[in-house]
OpenMM code with the backbone's topology and positions (N, CA, C; nanometers):
from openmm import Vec3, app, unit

residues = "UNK UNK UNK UNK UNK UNK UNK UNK UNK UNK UNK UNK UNK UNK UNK UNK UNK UNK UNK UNK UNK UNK UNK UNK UNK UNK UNK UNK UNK UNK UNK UNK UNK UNK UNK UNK UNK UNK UNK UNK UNK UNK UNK UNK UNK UNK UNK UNK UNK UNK UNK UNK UNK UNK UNK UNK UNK UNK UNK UNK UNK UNK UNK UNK UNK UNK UNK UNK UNK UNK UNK UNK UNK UNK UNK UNK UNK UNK UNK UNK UNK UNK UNK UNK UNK UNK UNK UNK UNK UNK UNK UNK UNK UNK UNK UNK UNK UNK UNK UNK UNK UNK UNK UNK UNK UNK UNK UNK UNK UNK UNK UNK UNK UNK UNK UNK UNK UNK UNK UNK UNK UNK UNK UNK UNK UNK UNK UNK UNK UNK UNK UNK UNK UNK UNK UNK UNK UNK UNK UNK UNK UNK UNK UNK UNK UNK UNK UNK UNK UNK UNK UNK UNK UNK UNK UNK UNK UNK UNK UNK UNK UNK UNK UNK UNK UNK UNK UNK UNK UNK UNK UNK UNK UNK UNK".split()
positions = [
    Vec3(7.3094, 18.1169, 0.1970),
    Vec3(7.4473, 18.1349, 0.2392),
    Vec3(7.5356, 18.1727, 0.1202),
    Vec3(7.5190, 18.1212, 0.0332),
    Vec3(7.5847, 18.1933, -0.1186),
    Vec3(7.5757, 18.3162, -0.1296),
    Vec3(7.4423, 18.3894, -0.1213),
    Vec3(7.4979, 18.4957, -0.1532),
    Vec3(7.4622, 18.5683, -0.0808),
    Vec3(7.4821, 18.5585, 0.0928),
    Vec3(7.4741, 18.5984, 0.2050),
    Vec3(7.6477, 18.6072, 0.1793),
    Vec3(7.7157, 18.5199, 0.1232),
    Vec3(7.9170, 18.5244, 0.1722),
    Vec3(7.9281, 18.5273, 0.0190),
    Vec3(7.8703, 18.5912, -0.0476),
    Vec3(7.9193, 18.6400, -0.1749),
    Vec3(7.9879, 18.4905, -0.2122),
    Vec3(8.0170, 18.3781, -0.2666),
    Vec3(8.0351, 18.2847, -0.2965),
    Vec3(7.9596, 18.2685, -0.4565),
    Vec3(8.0666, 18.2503, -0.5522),
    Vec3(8.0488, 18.1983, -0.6694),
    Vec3(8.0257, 18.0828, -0.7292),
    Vec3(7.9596, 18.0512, -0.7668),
    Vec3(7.9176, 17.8618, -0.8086),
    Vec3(8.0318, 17.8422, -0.8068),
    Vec3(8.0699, 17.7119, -0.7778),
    Vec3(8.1745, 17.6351, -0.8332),
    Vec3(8.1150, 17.4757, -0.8659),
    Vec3(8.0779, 17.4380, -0.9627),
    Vec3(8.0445, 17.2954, -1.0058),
    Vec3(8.1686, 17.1969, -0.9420),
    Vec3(8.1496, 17.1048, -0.8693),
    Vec3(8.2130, 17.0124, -0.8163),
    Vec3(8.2795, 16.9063, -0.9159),
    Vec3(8.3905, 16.8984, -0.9168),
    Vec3(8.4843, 16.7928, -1.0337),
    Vec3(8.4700, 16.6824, -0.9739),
    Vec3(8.5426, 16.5815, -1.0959),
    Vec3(8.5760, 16.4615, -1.0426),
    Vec3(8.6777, 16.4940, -0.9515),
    Vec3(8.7852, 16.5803, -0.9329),
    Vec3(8.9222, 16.5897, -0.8781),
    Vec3(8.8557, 16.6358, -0.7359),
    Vec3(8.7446, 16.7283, -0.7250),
    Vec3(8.7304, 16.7797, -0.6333),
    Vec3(8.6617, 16.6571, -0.5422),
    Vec3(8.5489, 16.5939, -0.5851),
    Vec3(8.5177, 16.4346, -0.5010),
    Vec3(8.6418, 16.3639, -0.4766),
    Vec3(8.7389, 16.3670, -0.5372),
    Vec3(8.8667, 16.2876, -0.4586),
    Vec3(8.9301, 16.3262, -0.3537),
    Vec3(8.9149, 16.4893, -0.3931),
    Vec3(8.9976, 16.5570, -0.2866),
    Vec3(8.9580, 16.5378, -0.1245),
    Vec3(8.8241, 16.5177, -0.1554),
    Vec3(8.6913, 16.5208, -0.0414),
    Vec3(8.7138, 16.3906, 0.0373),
    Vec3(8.6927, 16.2867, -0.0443),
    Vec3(8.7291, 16.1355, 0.0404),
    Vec3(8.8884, 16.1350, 0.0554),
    Vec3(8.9732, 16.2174, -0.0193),
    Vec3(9.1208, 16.1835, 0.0439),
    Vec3(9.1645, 16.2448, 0.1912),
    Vec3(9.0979, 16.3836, 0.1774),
    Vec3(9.0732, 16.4313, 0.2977),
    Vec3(8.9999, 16.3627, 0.3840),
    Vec3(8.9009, 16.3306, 0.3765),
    Vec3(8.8138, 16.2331, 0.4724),
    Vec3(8.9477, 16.1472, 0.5507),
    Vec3(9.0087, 16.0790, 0.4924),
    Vec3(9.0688, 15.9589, 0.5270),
    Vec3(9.2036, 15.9831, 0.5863),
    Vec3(9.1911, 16.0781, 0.5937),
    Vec3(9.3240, 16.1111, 0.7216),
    Vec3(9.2644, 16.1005, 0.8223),
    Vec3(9.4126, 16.0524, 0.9188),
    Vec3(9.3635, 16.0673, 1.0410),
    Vec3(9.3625, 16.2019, 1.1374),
    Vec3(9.2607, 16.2044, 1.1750),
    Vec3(9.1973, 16.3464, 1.2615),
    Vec3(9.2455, 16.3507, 1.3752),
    Vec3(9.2817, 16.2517, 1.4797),
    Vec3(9.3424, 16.3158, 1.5995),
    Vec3(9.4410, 16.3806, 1.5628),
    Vec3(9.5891, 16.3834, 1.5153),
    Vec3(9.6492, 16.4764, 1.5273),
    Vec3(9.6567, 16.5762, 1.4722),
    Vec3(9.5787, 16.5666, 1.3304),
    Vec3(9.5683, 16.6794, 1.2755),
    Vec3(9.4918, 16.7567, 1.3383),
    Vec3(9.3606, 16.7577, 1.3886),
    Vec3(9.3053, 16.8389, 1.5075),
    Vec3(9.3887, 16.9415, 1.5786),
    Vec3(9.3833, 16.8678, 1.6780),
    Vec3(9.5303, 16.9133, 1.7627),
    Vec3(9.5861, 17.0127, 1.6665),
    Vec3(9.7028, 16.9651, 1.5661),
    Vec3(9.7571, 17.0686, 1.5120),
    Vec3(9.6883, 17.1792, 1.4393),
    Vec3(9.5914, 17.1675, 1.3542),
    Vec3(9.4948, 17.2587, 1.3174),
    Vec3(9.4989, 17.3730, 1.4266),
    Vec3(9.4095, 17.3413, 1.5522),
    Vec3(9.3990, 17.4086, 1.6749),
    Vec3(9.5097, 17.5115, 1.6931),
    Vec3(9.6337, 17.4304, 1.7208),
    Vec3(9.7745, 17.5232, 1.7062),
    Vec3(9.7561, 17.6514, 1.6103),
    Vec3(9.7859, 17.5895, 1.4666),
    Vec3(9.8102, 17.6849, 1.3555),
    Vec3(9.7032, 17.7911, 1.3688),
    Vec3(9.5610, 17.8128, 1.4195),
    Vec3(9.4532, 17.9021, 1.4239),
    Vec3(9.4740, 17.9640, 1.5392),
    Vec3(9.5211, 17.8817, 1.6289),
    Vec3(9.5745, 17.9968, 1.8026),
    Vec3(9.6197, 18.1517, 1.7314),
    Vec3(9.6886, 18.1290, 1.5751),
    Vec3(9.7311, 18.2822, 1.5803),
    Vec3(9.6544, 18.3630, 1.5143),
    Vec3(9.6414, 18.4532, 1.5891),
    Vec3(9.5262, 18.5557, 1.5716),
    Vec3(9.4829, 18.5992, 1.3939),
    Vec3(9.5741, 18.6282, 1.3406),
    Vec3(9.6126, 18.6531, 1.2088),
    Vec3(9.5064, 18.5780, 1.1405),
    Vec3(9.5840, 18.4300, 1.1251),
    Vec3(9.4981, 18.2757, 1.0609),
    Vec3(9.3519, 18.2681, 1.0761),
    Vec3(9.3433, 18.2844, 1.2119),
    Vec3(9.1875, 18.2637, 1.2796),
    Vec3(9.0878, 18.3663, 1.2015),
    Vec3(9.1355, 18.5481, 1.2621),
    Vec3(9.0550, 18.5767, 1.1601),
    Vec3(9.0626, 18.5960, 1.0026),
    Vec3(9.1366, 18.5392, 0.9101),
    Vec3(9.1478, 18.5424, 0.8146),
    Vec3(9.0559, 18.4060, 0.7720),
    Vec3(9.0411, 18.3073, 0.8557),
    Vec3(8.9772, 18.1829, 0.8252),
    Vec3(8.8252, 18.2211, 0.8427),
    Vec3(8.7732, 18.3352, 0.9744),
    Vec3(8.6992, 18.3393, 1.0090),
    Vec3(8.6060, 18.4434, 0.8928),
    Vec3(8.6607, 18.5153, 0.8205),
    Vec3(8.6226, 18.5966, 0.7185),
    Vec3(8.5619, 18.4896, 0.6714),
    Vec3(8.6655, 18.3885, 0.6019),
    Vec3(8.6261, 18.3427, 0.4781),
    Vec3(8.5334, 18.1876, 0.5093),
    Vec3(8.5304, 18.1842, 0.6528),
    Vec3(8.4384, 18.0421, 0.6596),
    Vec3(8.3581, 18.1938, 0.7955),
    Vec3(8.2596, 18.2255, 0.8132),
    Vec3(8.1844, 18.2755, 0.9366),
    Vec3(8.0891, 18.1683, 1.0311),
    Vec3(8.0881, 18.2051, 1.1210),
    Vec3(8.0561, 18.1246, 1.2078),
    Vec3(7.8705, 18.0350, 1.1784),
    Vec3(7.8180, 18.0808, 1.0679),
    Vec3(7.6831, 18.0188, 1.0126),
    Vec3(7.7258, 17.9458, 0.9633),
    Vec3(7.8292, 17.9631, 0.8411),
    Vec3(7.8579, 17.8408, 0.7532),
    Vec3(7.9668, 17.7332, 0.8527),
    Vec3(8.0849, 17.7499, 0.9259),
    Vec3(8.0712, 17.6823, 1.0018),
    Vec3(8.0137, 17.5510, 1.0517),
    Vec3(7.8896, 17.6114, 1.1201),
    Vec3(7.8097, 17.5614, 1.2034),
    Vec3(7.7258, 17.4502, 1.0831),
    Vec3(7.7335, 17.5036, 0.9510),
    Vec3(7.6572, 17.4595, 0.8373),
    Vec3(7.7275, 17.3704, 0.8347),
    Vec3(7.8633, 17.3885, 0.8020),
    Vec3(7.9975, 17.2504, 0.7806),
    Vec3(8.0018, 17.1478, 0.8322),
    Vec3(8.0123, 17.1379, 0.9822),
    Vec3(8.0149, 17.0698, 1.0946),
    Vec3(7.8534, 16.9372, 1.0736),
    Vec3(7.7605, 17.0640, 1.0616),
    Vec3(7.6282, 16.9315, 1.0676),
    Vec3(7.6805, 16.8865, 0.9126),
    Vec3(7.6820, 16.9027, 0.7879),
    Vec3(7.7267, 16.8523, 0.6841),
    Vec3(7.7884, 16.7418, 0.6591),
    Vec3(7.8773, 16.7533, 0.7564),
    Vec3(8.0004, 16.6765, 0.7771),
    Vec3(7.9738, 16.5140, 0.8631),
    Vec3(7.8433, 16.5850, 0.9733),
    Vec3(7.7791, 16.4857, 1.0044),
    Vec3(7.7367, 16.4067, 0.9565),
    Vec3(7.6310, 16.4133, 0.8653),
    Vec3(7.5332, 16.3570, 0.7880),
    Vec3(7.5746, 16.3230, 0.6485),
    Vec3(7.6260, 16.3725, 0.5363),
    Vec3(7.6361, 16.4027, 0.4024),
    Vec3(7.7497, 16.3036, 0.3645),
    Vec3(7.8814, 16.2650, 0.4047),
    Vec3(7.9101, 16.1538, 0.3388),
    Vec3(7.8670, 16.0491, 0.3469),
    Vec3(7.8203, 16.0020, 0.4838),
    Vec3(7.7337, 15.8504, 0.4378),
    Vec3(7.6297, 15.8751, 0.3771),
    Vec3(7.5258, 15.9794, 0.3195),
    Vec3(7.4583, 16.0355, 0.2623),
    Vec3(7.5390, 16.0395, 0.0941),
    Vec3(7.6151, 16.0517, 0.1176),
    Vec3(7.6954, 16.0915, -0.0598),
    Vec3(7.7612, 15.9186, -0.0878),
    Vec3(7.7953, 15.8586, -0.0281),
    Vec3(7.8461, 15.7318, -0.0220),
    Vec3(7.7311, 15.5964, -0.0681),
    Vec3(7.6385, 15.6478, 0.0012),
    Vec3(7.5048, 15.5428, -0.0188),
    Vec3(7.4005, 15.6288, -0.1323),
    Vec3(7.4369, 15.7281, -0.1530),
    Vec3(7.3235, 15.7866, -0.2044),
    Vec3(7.1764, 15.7901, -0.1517),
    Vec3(7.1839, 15.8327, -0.0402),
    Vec3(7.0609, 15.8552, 0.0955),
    Vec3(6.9838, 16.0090, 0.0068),
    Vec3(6.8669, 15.9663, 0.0468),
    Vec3(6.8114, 16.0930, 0.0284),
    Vec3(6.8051, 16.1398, -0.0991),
    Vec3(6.8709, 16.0938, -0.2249),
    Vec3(6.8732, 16.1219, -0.3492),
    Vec3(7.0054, 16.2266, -0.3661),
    Vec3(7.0773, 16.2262, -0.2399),
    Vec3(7.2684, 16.2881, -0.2357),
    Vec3(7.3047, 16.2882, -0.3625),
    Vec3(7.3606, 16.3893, -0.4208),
    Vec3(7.4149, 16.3858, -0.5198),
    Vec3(7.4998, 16.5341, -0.5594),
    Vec3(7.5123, 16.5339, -0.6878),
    Vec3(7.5562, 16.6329, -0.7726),
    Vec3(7.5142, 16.7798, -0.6844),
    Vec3(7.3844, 16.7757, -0.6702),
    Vec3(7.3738, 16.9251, -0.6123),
    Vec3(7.4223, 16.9272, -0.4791),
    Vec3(7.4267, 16.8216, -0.4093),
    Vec3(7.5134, 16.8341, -0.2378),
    Vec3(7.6846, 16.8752, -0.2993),
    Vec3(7.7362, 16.7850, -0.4276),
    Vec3(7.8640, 16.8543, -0.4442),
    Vec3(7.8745, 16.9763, -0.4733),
    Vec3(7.7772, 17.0363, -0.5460),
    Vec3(7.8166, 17.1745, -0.6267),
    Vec3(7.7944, 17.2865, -0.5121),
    Vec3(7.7003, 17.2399, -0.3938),
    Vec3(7.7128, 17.3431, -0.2876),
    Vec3(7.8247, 17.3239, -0.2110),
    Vec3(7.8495, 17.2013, -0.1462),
    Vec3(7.9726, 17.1852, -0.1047),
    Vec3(8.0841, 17.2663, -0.1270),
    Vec3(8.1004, 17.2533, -0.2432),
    Vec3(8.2578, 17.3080, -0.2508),
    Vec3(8.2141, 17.4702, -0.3058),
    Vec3(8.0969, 17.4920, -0.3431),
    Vec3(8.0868, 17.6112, -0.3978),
    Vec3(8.0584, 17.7186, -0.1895),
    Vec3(8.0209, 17.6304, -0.1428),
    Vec3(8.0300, 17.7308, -0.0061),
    Vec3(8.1921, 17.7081, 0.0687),
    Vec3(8.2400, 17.6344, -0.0041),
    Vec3(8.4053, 17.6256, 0.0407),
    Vec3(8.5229, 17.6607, -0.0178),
    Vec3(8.4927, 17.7084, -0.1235),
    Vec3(8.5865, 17.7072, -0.2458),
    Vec3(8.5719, 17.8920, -0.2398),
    Vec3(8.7384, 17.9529, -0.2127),
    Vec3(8.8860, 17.8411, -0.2564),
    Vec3(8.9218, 17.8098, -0.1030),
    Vec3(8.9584, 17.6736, -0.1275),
    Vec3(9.0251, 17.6117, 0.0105),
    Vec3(9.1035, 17.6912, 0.0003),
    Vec3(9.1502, 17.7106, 0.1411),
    Vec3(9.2907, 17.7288, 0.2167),
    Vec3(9.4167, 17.6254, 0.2169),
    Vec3(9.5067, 17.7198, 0.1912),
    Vec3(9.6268, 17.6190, 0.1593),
    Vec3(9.7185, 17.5896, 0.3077),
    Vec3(9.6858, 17.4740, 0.2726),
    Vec3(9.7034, 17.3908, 0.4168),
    Vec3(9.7273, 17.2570, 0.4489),
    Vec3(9.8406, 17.2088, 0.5507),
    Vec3(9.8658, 17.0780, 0.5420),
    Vec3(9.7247, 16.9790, 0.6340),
    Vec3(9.6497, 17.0497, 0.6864),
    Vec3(9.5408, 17.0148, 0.7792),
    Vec3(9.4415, 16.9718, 0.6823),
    Vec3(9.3787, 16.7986, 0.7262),
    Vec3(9.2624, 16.8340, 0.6682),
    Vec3(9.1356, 16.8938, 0.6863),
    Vec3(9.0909, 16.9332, 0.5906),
    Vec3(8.9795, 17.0431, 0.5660),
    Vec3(8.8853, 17.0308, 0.6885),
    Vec3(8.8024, 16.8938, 0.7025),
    Vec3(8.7310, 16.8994, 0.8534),
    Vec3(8.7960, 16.9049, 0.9792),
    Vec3(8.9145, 16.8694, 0.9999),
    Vec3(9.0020, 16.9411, 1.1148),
    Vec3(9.0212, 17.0597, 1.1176),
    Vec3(9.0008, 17.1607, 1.0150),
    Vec3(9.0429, 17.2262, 1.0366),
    Vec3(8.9054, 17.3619, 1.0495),
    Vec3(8.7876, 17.3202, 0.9844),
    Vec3(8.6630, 17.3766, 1.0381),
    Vec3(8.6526, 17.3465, 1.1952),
    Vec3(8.6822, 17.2482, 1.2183),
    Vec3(8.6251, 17.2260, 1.3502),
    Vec3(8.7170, 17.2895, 1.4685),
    Vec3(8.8352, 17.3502, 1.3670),
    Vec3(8.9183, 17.4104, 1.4561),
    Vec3(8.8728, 17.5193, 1.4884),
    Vec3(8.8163, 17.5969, 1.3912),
    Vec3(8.8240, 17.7368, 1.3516),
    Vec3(8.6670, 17.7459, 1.3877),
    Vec3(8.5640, 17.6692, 1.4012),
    Vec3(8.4138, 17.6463, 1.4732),
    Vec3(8.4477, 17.6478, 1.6458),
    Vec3(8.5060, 17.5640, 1.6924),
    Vec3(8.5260, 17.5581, 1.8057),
    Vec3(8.5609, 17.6567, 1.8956),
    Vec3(8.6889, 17.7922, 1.7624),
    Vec3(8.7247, 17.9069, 1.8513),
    Vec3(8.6042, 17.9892, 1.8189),
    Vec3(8.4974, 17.9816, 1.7385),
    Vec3(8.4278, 18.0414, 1.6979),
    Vec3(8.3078, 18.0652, 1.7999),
    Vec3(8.2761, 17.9221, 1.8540),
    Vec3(8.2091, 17.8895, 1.9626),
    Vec3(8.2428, 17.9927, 2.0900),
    Vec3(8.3484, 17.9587, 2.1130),
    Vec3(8.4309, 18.0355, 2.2433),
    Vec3(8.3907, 18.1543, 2.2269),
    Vec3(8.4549, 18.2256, 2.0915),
    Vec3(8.3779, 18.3817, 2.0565),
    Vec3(8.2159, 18.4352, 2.1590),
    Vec3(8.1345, 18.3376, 2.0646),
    Vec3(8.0095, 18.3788, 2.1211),
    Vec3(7.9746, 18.3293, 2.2308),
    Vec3(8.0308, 18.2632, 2.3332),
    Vec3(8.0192, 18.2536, 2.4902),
    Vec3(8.0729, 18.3267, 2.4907),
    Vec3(8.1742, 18.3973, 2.4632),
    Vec3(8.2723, 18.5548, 2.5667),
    Vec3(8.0899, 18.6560, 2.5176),
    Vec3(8.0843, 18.6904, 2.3925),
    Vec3(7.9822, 18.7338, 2.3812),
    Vec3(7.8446, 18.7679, 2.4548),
    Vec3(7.7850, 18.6172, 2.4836),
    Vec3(7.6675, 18.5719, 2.5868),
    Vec3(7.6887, 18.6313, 2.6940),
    Vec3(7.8064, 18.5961, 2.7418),
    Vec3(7.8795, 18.6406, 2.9064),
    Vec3(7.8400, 18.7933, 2.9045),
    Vec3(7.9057, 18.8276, 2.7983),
    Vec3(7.9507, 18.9874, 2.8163),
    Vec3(7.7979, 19.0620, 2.7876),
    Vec3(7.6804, 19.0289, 2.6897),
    Vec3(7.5785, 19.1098, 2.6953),
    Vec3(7.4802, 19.0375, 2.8378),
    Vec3(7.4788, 18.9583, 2.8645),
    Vec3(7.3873, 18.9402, 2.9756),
    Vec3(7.4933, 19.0154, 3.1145),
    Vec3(7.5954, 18.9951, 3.1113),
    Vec3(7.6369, 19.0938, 3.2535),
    Vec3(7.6189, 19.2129, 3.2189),
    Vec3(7.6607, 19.2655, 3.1310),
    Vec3(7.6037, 19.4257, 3.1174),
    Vec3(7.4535, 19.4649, 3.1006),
    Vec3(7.3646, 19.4243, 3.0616),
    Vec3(7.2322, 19.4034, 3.0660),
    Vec3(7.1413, 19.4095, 3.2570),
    Vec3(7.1543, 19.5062, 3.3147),
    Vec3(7.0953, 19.4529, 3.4120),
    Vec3(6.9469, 19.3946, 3.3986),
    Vec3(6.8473, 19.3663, 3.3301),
    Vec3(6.7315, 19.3052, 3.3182),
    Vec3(6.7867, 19.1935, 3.3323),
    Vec3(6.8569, 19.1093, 3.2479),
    Vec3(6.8956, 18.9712, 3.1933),
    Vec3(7.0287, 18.9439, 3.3225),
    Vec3(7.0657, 19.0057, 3.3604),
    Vec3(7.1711, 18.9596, 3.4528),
    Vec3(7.0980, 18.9382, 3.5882),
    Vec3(6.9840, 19.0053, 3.6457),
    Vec3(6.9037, 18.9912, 3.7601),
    Vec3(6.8068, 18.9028, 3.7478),
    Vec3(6.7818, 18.8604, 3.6059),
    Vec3(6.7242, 18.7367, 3.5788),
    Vec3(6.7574, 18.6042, 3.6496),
    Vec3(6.9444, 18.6373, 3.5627),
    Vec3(6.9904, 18.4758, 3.5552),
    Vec3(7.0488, 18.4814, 3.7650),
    Vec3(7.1082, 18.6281, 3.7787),
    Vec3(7.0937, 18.5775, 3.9693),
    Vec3(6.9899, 18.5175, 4.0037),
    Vec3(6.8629, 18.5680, 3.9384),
    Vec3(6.7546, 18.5188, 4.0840),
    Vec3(6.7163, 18.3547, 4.0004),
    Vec3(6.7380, 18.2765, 3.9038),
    Vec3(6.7174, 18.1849, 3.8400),
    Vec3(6.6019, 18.1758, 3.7950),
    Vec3(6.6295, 18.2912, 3.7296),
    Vec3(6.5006, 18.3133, 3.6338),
    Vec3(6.5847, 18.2742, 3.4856),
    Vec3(6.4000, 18.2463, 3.3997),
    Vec3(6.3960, 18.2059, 3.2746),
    Vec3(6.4807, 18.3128, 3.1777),
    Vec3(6.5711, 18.3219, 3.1030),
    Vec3(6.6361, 18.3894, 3.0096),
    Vec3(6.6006, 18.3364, 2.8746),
    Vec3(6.5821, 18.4550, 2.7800),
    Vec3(6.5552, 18.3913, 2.6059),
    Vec3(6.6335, 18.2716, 2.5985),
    Vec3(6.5913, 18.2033, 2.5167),
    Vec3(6.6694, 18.0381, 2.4828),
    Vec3(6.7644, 18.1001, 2.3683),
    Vec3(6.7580, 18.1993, 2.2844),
    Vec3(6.8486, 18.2278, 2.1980),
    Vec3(7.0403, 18.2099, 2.3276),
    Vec3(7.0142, 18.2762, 2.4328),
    Vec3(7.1766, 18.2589, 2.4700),
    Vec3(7.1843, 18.1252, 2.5544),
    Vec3(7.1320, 18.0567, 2.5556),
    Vec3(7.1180, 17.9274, 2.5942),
    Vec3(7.1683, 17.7933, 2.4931),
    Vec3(7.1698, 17.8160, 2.3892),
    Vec3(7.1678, 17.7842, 2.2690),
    Vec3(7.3169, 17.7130, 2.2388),
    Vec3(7.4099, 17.8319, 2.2320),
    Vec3(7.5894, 17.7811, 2.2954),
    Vec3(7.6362, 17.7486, 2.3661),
    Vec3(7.5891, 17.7947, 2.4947),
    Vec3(7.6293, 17.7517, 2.6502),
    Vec3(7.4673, 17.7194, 2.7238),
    Vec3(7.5334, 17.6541, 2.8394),
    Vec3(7.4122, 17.6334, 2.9167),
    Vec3(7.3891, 17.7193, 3.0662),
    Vec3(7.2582, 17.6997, 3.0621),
    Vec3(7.2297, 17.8476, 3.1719),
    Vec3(7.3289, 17.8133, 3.2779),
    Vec3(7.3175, 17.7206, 3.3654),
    Vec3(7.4501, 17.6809, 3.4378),
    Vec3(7.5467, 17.7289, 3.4661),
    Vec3(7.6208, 17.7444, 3.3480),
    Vec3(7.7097, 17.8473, 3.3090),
    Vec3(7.7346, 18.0056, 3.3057),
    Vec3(7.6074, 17.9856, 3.1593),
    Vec3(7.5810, 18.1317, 3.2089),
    Vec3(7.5943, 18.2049, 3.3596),
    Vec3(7.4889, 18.1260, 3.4259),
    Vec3(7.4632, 18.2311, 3.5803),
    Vec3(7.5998, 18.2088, 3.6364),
    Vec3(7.7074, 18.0898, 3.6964),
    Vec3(7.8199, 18.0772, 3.6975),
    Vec3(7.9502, 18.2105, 3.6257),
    Vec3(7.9218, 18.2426, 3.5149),
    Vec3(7.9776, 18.3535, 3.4899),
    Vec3(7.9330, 18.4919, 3.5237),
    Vec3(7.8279, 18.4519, 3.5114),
    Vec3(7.7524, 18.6108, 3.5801),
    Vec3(7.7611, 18.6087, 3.6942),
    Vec3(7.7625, 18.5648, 3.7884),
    Vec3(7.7640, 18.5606, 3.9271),
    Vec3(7.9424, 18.5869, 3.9631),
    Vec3(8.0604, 18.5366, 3.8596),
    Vec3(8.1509, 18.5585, 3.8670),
    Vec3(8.2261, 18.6876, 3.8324),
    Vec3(8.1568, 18.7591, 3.7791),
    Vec3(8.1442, 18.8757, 3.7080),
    Vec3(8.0863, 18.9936, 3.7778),
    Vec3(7.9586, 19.0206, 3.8525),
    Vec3(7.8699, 19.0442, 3.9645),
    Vec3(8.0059, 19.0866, 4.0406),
    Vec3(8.0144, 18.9442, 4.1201),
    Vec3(8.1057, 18.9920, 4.2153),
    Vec3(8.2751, 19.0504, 4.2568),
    Vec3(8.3179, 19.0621, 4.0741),
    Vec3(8.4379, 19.1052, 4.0310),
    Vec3(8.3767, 19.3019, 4.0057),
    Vec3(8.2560, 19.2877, 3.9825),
    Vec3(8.2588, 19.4426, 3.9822),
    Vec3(8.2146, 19.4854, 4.1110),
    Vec3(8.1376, 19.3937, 4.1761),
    Vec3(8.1269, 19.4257, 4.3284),
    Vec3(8.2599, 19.5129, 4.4127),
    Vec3(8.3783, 19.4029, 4.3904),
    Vec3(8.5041, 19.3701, 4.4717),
    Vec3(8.5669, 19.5196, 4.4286),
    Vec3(8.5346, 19.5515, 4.2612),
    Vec3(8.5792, 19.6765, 4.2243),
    Vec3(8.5214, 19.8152, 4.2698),
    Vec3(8.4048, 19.8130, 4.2789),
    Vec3(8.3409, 19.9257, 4.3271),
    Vec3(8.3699, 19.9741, 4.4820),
    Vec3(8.3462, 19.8744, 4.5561),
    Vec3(8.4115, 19.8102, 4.6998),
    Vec3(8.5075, 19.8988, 4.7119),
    Vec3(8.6427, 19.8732, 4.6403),
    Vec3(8.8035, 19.9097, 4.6112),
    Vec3(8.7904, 20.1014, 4.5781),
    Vec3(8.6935, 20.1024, 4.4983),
    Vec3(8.6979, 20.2550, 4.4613),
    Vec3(8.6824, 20.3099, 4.5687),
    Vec3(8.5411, 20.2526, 4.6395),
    Vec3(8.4455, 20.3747, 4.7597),
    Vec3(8.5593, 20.3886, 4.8531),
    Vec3(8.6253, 20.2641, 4.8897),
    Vec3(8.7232, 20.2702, 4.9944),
    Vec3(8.8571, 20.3702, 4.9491),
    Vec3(8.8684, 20.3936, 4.8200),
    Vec3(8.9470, 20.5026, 4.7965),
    Vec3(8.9186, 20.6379, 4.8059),
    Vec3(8.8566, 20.6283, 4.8110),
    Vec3(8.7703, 20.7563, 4.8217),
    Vec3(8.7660, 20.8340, 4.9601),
    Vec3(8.7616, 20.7142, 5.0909),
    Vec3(8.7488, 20.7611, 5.2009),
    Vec3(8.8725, 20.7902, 5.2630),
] * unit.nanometer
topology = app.Topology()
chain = topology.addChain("A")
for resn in residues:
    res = topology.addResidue(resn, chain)
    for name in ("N", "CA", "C"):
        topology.addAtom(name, app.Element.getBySymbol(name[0]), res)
């Protein structure tokens, strides 16, 4: 991922481990929430989305899971090299009153949404994969992965019958 997003070492400080648990220790419901807000605008989102993409992201989020009680207990032999990637796949923060994991999870979440409009949109245009998911047939697990087939066919089937209703509308213009 370094140098997949062009990312320059950055060795992790003492200042920067503070910054990390000071951030930690806010509270996340409302900053959430507001995060969410401030990325609604298109601008922010993809300017965030450049500089965090939806792999690293997804990288953040499990990180975020696991790695401070991991960095806290020293699990796993956590250390120095979990900081120097850390901040070297994050660095330079964004200047921002949000903290930092509110505000991935803001900018993951619309990221998410992204690739369900995505899923939606190549399996309905796809007639192989769209006559699949009508007849409830098996589809690659790759688009399964973000959303669940459920869904999927639910949108496709909603979709189906929005170009149905359209074609419908034409022929009858026609006559």
């Amino acid at each position: 991922m370094i140098e997949r997003f062009h990312k320059s070492p950055h060795p992790a400080t003492v200042e920067d481990t503070r910054w990390f648990w000071k951030d930690m220790d806010q509270e996340e419901g409302w900053a959430y929430d507001l995060a969410k807000d401030w990325i609604s605008n298109w601008d922010i989102f993809l300017k965030l989305n450049e500089q965090y993409p939806f792999e690293l992201t997804e990288w953040l989020m499990e990180w975020y899971s696991y790695m401070p009680e991991a960095l806290s207990y020293k699990l796993d032999g956590a250390g120095t090299i979990d900081w120097n990637l850390f901040f070297t796949l994050i660095y330079p923060l964004p200047s921002t009153k949000y903290p930092f994991i509110c505000l991935i999870k803001a900018v993951n979440v619309k990221q998410n949404q992204i690739v369900r409009e995505q899923i939606f949109d190549t399996i309905s245009k796809d007639p192989e994969l769209s006559k699949r998911v009508l007849n409830n047939e098996v589809i690659p697990s790759i688009y399964t992965h973000y959303t669940t087939y459920k869904r999927i066919r639910r949108e496709v089937v909603k979709r189906t019958r929005a170009m149905a209703r359209t074609v419908q509308c034409f022929l009858a213009s026609l006559l």
